[in-house]
C-alpha positions as a Markdown table, in Angstrom:
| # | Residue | x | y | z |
|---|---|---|---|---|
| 1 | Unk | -5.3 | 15.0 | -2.4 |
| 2 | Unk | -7.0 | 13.0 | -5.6 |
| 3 | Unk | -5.3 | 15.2 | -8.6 |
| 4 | Unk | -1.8 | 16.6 | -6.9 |
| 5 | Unk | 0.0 | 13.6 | -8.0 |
| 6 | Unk | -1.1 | 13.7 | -11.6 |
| 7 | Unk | -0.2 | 17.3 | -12.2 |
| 8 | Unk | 3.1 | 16.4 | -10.8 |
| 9 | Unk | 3.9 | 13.8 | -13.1 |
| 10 | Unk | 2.8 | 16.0 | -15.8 |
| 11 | Unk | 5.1 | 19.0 | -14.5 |
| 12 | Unk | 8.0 | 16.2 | -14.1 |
| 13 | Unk | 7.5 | 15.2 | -17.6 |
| 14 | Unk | 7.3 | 18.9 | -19.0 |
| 15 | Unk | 10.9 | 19.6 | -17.6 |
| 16 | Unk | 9.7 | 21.5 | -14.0 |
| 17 | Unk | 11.1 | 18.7 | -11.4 |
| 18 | Unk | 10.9 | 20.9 | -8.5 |
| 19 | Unk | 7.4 | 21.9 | -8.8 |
| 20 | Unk | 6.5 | 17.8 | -9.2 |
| 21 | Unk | 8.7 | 17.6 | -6.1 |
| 22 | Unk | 6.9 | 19.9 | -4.4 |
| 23 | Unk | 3.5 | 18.4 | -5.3 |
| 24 | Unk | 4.5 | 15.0 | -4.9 |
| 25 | Unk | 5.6 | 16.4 | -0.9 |
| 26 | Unk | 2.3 | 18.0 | -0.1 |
| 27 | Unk | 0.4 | 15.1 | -1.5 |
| 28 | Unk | 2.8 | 12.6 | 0.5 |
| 29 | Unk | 2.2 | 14.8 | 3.8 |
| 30 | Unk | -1.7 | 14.8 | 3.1 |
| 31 | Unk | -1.3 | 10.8 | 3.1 |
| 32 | Unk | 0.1 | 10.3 | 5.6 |
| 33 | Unk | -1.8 | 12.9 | 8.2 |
| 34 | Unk | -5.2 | 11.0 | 6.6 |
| 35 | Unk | -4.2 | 7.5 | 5.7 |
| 36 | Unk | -1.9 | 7.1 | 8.1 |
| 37 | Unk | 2.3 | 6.1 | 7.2 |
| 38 | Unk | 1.4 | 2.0 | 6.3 |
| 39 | Unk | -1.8 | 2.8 | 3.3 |
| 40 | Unk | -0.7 | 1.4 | -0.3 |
| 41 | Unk | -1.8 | 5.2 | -1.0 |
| 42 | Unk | 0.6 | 6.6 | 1.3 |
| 43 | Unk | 3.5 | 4.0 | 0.3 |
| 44 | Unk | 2.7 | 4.9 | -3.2 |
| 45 | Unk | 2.7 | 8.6 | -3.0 |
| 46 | Unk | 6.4 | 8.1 | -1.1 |
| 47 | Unk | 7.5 | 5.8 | -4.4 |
| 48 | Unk | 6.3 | 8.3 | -6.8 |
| 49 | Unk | 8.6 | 10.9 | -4.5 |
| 50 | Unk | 11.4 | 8.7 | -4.8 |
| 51 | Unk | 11.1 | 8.9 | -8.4 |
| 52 | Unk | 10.8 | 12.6 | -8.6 |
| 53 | Unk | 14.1 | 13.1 | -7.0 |
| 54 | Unk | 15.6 | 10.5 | -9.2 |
| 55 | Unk | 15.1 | 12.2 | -12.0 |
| 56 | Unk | 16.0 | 15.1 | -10.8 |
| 57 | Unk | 18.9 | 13.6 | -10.2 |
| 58 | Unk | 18.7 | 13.6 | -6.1 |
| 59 | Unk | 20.1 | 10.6 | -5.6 |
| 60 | Unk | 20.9 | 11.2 | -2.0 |
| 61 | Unk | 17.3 | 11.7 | -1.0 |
| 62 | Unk | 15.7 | 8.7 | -3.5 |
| 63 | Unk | 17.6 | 6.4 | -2.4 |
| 64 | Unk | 16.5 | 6.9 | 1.5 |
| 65 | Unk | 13.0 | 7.1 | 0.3 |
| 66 | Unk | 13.2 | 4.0 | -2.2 |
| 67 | Unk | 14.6 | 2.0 | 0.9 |
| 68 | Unk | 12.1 | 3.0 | 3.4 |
| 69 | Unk | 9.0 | 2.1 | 0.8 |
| 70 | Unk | 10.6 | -1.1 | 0.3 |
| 71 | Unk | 11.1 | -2.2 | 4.0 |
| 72 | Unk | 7.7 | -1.0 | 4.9 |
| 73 | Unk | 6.1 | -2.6 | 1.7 |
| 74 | Unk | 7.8 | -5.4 | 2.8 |
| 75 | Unk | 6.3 | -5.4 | 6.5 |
| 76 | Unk | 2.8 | -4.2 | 5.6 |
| 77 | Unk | 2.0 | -6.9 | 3.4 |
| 78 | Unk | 3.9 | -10.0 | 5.4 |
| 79 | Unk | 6.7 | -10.8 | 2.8 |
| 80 | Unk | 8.7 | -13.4 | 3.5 |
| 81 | Unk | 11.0 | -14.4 | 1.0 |
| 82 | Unk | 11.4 | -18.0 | -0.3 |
| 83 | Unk | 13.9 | -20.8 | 2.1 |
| 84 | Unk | 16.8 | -22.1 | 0.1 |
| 85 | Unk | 15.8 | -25.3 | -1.5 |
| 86 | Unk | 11.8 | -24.5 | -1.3 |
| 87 | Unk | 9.9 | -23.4 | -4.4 |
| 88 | Unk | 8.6 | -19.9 | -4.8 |
């Protein structure tokens, strides 16, 4: 689980985007089976997905993936953004 996401990045950065992808899965997959789906390792692994697939151009699955990180991001960790008229 520890190295999977560095390798990926390196294969993403050495022009192989579908072996990062497919990394970047397994290790998301591990994380979530262990960690469980609301871990900052888990919603990390998802965001580094979400990248992959960006730059690999995959728009149509980043996007889903970007959206879900955020939402549960948002949930896991209590945000609540600023009233109108309070400071931040």
């Amino acid at each position: 689980m520890g190295q999977r996401p560095f390798s990926s990045a390196r294969r993403s950065r050495q022009g192989q985007p579908a072996r990062a992808i497919s990394h970047l899965q397994r290790a998301l997959a591990d994380r979530v089976r262990v960690l469980g789906e609301d871990h900052p390792s888990t919603l990390a692994s998802r965001n580094n997905l979400a990248h992959a697939y960006r730059s690999a151009g995959d728009l149509g699955r980043a996007i889903p993936l970007f959206e879900q990180n955020l939402t549960d991001t948002e949930r896991v960790r209590c945000y609540r953004p600023p009233m109108e008229g309070q400071p931040d």
